[in-house]
C-alpha positions as CSV (number, residue, x, y, z in Angstrom):
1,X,36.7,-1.2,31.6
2,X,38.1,2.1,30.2
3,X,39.7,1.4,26.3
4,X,42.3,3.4,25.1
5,X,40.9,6.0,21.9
6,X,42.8,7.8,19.1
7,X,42.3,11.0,17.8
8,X,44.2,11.5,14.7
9,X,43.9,14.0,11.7
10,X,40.7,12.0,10.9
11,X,39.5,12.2,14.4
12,X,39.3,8.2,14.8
13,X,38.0,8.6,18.4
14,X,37.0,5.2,20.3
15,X,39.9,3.3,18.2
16,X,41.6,0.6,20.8
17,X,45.5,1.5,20.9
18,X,46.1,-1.7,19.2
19,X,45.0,-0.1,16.0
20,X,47.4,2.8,16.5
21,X,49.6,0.7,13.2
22,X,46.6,0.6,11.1
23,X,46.5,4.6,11.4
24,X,48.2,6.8,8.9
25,X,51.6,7.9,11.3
26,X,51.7,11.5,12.7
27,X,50.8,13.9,15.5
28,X,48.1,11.1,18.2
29,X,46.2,11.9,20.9
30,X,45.5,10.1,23.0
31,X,42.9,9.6,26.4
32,X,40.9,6.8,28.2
33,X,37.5,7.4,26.7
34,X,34.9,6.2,29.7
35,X,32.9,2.6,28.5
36,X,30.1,3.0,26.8
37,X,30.3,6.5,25.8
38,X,28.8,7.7,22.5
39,X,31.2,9.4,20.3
40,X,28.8,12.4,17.9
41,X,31.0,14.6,15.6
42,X,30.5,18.3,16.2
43,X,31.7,20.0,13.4
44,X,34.8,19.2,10.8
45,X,36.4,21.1,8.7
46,X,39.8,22.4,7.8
47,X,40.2,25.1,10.9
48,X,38.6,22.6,13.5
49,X,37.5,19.3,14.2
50,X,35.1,18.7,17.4
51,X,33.5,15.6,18.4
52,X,31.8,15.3,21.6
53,X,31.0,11.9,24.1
54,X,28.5,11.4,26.1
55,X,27.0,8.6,29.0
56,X,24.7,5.7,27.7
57,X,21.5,7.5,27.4
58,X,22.5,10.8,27.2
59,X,23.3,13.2,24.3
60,X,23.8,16.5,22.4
61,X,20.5,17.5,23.7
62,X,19.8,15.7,27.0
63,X,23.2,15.6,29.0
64,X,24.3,15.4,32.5
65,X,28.0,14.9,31.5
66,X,30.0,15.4,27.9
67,X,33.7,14.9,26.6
68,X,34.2,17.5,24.7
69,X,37.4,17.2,22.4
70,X,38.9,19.8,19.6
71,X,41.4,19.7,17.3
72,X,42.3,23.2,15.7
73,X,45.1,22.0,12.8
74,X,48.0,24.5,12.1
75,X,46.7,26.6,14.9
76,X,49.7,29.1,16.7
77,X,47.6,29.8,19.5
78,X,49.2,28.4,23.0
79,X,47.6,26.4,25.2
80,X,47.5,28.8,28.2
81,X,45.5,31.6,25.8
82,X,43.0,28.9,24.9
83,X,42.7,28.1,28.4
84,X,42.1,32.0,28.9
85,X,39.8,32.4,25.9
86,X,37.5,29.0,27.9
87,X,37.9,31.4,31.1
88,X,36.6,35.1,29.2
89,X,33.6,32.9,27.4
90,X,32.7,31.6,30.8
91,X,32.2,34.8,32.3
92,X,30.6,36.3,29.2
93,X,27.8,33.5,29.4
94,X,27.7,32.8,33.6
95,X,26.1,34.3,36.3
96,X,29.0,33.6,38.0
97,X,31.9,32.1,36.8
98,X,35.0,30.8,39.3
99,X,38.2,29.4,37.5
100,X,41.0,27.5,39.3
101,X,44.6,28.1,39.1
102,X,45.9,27.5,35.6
103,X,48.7,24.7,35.5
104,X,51.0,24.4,32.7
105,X,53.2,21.9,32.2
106,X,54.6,19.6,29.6
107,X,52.6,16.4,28.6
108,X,55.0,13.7,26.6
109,X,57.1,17.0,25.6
110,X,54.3,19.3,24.8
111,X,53.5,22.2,26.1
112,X,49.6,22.2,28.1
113,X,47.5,24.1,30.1
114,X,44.8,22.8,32.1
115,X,42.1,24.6,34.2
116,X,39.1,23.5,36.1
117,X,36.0,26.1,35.6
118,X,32.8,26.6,38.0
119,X,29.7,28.2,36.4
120,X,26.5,28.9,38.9
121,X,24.2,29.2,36.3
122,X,24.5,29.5,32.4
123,X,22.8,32.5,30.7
124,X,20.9,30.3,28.1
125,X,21.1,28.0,30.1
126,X,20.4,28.1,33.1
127,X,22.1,25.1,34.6
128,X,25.2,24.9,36.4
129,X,28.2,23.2,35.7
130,X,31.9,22.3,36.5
131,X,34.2,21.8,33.7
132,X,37.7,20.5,33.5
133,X,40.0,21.6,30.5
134,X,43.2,20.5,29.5
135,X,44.7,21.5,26.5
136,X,48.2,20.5,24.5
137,X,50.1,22.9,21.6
138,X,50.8,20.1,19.5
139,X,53.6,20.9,16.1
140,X,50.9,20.2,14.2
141,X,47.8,21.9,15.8
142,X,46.2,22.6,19.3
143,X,44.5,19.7,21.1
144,X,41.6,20.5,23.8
145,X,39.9,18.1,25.9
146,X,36.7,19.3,27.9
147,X,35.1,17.2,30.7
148,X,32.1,18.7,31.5
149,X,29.6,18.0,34.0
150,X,25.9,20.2,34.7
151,X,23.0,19.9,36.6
152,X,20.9,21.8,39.1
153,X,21.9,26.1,39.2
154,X,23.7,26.4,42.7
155,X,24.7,29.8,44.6
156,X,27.9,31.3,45.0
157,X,28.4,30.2,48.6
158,X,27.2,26.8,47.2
159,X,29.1,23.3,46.0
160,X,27.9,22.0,42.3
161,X,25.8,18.7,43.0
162,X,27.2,16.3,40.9
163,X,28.1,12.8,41.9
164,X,30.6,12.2,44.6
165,X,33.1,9.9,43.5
166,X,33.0,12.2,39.7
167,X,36.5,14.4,40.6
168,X,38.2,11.4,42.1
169,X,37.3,9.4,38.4
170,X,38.0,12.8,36.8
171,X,41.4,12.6,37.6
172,X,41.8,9.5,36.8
173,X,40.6,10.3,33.0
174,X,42.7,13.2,33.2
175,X,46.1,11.2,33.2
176,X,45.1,9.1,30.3
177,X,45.0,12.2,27.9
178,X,48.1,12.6,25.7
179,X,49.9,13.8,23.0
180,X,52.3,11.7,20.5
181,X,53.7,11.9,18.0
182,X,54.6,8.2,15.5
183,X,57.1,9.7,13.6
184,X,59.3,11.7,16.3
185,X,61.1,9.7,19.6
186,X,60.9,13.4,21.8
187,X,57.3,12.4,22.0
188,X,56.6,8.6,21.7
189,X,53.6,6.6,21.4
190,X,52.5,3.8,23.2
């Protein structure tokens, strides 16, 4: 059963929605972190905060999939060029690199961009992987959630081999990832 987690200011990731009064009010987001995940902070500190999730049994060294979420307080970058800055590092450090279309949209009266990107094989690597990014230009900072998946390298003419029911469950994490705000009713929490 997926649970409903928090990241605020302090990054309180894996908090269940219930909890949402106990946290100091402001800018939320929010997403339906998978059961079971680990949560390991990244890094933290005043320019960025990122914490990554991963599967039971996996982690920052041994992964198959990741979660992947940043925070970049008083950032003024927009969503789409973080989306394009994912899409230049991607082809700096593929062999080949394919991203889709870039949607933007609004997300609970937010600005986002989200992108899915294909790499064949990673330079240091040497793995492929399939990533779906979706990030949100918050008042207060820019929001980015990563789904990641890699595995085997796999041609240009080729499919990535991950899982098949993984895009359709994908997409179903994809709509639980939000943006609120406690303390303003043009972009209400739950």
């Amino acid at each position: 059963m997926r649970h409903a987690a928090i990241l605020a200011a302090a990054l309180c990731l894996s908090a269940p929605a219930s909890t949402m009064a106990q946290i100091q009010y402001g800018e939320r987001l929010l997403m339906g972190a998978p059961a079971g995940w680990s949560t390991v902070p990244i890094q933290r500190g005043e320019k960025m905060v990122i914490t990554r999730l991963f599967p039971p049994g996996e982690g920052e060294t041994q992964w198959t999939q990741a979660i992947t979420v940043q925070m970049y307080p008083n950032s003024d970058q927009s969503a789409r060029a973080f989306i394009e800055s994912i899409i230049a590092y991607s082809r700096d450090n593929c062999e080949a690199v394919g991203p889709g279309p870039v949607s933007e949209t609004q997300n609970n009266g937010y600005p986002s961009a989200t992108v899915t990107v294909t790499c064949t094989k990673g330079r240091a690597s040497g793995m492929g992987s399939f990533a779906l990014i979706q990030v949100i230009r918050g008042r207060e900072g820019l929001y980015a959630v990563q789904r990641q998946w890699r595995g085997p390298a796999f041609g240009r003419d080729q499919n990535p081999a991950f899982p098949p029911d993984m895009l359709k469950e994908w997409g179903e994490f994809a709509r639980t990832v939000s943006l609120c705000d406690t303390r303003n009713r043009q972009h209400p929490c739950p």
